[in-house]
DSSP file (Angstrom, degrees, kcal/mol; ACC not computed):
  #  RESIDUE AA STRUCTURE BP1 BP2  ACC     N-H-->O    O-->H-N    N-H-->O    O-->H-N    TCO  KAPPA ALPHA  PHI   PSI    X-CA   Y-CA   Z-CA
    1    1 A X              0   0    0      0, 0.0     5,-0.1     0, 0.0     2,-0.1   0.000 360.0 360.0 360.0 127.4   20.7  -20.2  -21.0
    2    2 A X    >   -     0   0    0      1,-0.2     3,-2.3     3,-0.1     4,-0.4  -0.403 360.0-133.7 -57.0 131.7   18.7  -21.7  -17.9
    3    3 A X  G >  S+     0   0    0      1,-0.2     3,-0.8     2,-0.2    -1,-0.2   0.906 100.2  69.4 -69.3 -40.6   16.2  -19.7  -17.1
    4    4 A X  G 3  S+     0   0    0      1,-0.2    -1,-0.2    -3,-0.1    -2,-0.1   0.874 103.9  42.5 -21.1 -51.6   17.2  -20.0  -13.4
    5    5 A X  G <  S+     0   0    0     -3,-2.3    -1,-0.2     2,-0.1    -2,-0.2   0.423  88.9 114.3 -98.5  -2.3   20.4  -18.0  -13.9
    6    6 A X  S <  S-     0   0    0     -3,-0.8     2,-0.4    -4,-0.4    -4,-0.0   0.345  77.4-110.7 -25.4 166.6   18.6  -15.5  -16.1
    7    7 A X        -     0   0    0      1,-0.1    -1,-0.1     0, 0.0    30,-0.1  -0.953  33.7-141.8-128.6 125.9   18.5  -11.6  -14.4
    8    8 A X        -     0   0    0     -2,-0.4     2,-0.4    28,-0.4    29,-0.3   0.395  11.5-120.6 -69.4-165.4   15.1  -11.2  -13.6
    9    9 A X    >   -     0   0    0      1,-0.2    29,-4.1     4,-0.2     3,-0.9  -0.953   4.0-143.7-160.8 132.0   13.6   -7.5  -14.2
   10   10 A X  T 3  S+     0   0    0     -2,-0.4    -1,-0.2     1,-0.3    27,-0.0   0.915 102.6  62.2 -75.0 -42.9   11.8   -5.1  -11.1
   11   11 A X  T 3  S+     0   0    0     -3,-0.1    -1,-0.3    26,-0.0     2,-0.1   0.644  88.6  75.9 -80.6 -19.4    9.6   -4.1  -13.7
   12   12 A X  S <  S-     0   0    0     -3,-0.9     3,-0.1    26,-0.2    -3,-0.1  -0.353  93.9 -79.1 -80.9 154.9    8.1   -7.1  -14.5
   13   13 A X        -     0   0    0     25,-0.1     2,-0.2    -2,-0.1    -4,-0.2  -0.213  61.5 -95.9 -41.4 151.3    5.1   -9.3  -12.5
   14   14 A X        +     0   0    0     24,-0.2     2,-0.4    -3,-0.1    24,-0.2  -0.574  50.8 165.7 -58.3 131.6    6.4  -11.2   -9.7
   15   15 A X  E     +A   37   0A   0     22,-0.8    22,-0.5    -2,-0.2     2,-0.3  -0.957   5.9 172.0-139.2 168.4    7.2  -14.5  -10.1
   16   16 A X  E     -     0   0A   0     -2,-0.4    19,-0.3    19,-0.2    -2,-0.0  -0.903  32.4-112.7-163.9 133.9    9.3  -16.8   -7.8
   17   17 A X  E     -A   34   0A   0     17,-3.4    17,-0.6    -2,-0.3     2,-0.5  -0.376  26.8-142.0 -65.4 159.4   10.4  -20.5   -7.1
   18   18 A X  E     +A   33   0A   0     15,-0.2    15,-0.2     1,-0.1     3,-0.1  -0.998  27.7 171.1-152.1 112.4    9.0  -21.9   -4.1
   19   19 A X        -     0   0    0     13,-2.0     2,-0.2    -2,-0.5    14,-0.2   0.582  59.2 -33.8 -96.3 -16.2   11.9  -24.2   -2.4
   20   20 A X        -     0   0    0     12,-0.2    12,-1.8    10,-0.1    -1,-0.5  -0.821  54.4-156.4-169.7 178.5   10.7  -25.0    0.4
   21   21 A X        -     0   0    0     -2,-0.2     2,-0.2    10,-0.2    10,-0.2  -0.784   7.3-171.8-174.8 158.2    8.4  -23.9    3.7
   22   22 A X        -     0   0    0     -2,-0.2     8,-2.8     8,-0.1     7,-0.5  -0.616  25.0-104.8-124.6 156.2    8.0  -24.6    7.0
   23   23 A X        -     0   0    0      6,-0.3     2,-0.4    -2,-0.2    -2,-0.0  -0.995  19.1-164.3-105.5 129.7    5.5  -23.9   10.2
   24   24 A X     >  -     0   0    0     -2,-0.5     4,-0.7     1,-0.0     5,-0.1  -0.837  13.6-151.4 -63.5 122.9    6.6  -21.6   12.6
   25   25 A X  T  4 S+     0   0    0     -2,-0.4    -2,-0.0     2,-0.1    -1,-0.0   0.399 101.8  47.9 -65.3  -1.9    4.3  -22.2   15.9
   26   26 A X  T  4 S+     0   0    0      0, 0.0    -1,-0.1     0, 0.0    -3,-0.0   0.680 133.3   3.9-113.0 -42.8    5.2  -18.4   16.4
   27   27 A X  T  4 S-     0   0    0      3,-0.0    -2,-0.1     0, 0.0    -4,-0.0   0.824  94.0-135.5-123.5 -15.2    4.6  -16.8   13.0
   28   28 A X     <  +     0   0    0     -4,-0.7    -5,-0.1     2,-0.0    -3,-0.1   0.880  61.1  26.0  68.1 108.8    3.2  -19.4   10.8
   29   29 A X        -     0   0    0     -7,-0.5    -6,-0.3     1,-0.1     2,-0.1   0.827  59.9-167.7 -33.2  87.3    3.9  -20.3    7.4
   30   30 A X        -     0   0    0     -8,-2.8     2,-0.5     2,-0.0    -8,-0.1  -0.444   2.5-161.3 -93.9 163.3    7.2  -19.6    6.3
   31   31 A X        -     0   0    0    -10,-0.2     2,-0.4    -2,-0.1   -10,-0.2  -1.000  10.8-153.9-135.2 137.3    8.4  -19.7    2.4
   32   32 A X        +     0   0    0    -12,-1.8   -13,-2.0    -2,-0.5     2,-0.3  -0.898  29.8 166.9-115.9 119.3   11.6  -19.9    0.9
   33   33 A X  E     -A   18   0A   0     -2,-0.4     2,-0.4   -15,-0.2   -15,-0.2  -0.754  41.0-132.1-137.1 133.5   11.7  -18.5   -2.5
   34   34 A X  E     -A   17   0A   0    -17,-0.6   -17,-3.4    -2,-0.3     2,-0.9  -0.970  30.8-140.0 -95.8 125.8   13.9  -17.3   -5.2
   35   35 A X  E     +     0   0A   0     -2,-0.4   -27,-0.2   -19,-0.3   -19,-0.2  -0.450  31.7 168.9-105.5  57.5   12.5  -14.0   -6.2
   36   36 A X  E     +     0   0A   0     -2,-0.9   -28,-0.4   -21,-0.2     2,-0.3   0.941  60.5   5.3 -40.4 -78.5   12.8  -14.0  -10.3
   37   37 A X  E    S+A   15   0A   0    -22,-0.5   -22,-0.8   -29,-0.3     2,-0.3  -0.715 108.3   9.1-107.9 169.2   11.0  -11.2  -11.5
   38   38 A X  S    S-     0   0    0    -29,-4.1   -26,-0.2    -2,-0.3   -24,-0.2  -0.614  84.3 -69.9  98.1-149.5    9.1   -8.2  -10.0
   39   39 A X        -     0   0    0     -2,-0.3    -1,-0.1   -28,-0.1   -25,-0.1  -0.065  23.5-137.8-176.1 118.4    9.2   -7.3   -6.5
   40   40 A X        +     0   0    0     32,-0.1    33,-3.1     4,-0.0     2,-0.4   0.022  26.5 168.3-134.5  96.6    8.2   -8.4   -3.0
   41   41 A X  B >   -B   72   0B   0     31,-0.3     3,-3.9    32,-0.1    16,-0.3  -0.859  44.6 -92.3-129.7 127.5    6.8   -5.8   -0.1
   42   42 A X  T 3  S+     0   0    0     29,-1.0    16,-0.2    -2,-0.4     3,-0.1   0.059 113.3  28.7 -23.3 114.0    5.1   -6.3    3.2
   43   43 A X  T 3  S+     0   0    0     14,-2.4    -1,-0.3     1,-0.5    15,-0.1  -0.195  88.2 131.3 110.9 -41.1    1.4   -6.2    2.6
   44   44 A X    <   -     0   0    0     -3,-3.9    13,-3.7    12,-0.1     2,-0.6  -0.097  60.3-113.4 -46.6 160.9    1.2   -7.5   -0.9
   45   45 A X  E     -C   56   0C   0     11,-0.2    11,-0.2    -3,-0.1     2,-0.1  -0.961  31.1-167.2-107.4 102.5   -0.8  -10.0   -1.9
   46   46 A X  E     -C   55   0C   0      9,-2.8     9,-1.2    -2,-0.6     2,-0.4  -0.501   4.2-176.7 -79.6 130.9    0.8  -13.8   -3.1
   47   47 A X        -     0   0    0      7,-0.2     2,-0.3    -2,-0.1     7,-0.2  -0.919  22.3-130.1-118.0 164.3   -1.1  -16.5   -4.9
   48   48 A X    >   -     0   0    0      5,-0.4     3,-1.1    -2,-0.4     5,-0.2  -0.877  26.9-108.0-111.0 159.3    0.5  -19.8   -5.7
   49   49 A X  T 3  S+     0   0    0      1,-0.3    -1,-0.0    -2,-0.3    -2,-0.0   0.492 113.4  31.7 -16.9 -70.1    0.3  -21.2   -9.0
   50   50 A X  T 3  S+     0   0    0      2,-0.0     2,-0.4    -3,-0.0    -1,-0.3  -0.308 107.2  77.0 -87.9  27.6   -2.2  -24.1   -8.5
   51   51 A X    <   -     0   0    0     -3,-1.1    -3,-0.0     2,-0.1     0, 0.0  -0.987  64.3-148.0-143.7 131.2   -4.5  -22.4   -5.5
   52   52 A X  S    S+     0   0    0     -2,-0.4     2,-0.5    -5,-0.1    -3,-0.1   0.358  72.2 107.0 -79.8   3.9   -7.2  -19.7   -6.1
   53   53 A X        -     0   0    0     -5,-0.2    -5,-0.4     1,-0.0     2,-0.2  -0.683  63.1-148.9 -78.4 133.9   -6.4  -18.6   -3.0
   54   54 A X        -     0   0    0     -2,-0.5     2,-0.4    -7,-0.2    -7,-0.2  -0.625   5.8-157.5-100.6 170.0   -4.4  -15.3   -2.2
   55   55 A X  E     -C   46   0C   0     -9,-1.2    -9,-2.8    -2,-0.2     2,-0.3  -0.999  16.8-136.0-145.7 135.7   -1.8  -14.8    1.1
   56   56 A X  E     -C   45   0C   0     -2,-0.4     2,-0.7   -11,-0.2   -11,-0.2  -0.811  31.3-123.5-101.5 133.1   -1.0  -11.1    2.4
   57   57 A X        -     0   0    0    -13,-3.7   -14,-2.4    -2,-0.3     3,-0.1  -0.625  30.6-174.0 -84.7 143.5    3.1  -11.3    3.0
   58   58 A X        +     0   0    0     -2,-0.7     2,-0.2     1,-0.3    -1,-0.2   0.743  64.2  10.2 -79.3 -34.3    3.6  -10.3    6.6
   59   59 A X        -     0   0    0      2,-0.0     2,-0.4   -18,-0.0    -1,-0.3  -0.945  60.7-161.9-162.4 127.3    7.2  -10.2    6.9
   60   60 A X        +     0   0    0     10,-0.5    10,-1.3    -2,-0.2     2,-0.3  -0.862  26.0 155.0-118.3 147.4   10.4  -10.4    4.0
   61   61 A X  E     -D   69   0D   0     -2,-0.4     2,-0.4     8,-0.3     8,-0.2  -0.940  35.3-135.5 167.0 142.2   13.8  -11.2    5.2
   62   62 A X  E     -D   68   0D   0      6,-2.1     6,-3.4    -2,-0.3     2,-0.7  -0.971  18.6-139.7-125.7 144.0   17.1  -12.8    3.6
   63   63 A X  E     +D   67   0D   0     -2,-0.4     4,-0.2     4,-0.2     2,-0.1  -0.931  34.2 160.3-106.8 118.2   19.0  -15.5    5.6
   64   64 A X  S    S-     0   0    0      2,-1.1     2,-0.7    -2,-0.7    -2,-0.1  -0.597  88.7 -42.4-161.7  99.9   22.6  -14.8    5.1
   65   65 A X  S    S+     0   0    0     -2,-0.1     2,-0.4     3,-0.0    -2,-0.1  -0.874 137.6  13.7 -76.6   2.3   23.5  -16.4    7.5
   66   66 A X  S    S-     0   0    0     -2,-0.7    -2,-1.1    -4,-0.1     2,-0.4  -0.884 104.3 -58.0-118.9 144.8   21.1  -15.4   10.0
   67   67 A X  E     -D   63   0D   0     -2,-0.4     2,-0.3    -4,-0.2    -4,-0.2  -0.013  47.0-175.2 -28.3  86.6   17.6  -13.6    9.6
   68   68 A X  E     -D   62   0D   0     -6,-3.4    -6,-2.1    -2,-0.4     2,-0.3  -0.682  12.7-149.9 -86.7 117.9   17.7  -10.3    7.9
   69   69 A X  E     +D   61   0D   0     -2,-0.3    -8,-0.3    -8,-0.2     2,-0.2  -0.903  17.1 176.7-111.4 165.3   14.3   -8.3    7.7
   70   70 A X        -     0   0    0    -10,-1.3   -10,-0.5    -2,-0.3   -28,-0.4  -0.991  41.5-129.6-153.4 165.1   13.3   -6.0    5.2
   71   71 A X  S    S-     0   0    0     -2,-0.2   -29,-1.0     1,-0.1     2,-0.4   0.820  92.4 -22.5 -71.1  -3.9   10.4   -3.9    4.1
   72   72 A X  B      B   41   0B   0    -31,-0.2   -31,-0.3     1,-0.1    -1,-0.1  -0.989 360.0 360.0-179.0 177.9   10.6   -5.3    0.5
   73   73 A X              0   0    0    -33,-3.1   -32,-0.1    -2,-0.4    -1,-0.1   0.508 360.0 360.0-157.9 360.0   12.9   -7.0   -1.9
């Protein structure tokens, strides 16, 4: 089975596909991500894969079809 279509598990680290991102001049970085394992709240702290760097998320939201936010996911 592709791991893609898999069900992911809240209990497990986060992990996520990174599909695209954009700049906002207003809020600045945006990501769009499918959310595999784990789970995603305002205030964690993201690294990506290949960077030693970490990123505090600011703001979580589903577009369906317009910008939904929420305090975690």
């Amino acid at each position: 089975m592709n791991n893609l279509l898999s069900k992911g598990s809240r209990e497990l680290s986060s992990r996520a596909l990174l599909f695209d991102s954009w700049y906002d001049r207003y809020k600045g970085v945006a990501l769009l991500v499918a959310l595999q394992d784990g789970k995603l709240s305002v205030g964690d702290q993201i690294s990506l894969a290949h960077q030693d760097k970490s990123y505090e998320i600011k703001e979580i939201g589903i577009l369906s079809p317009f910008p939904t936010p929420l305090k975690s996911m």
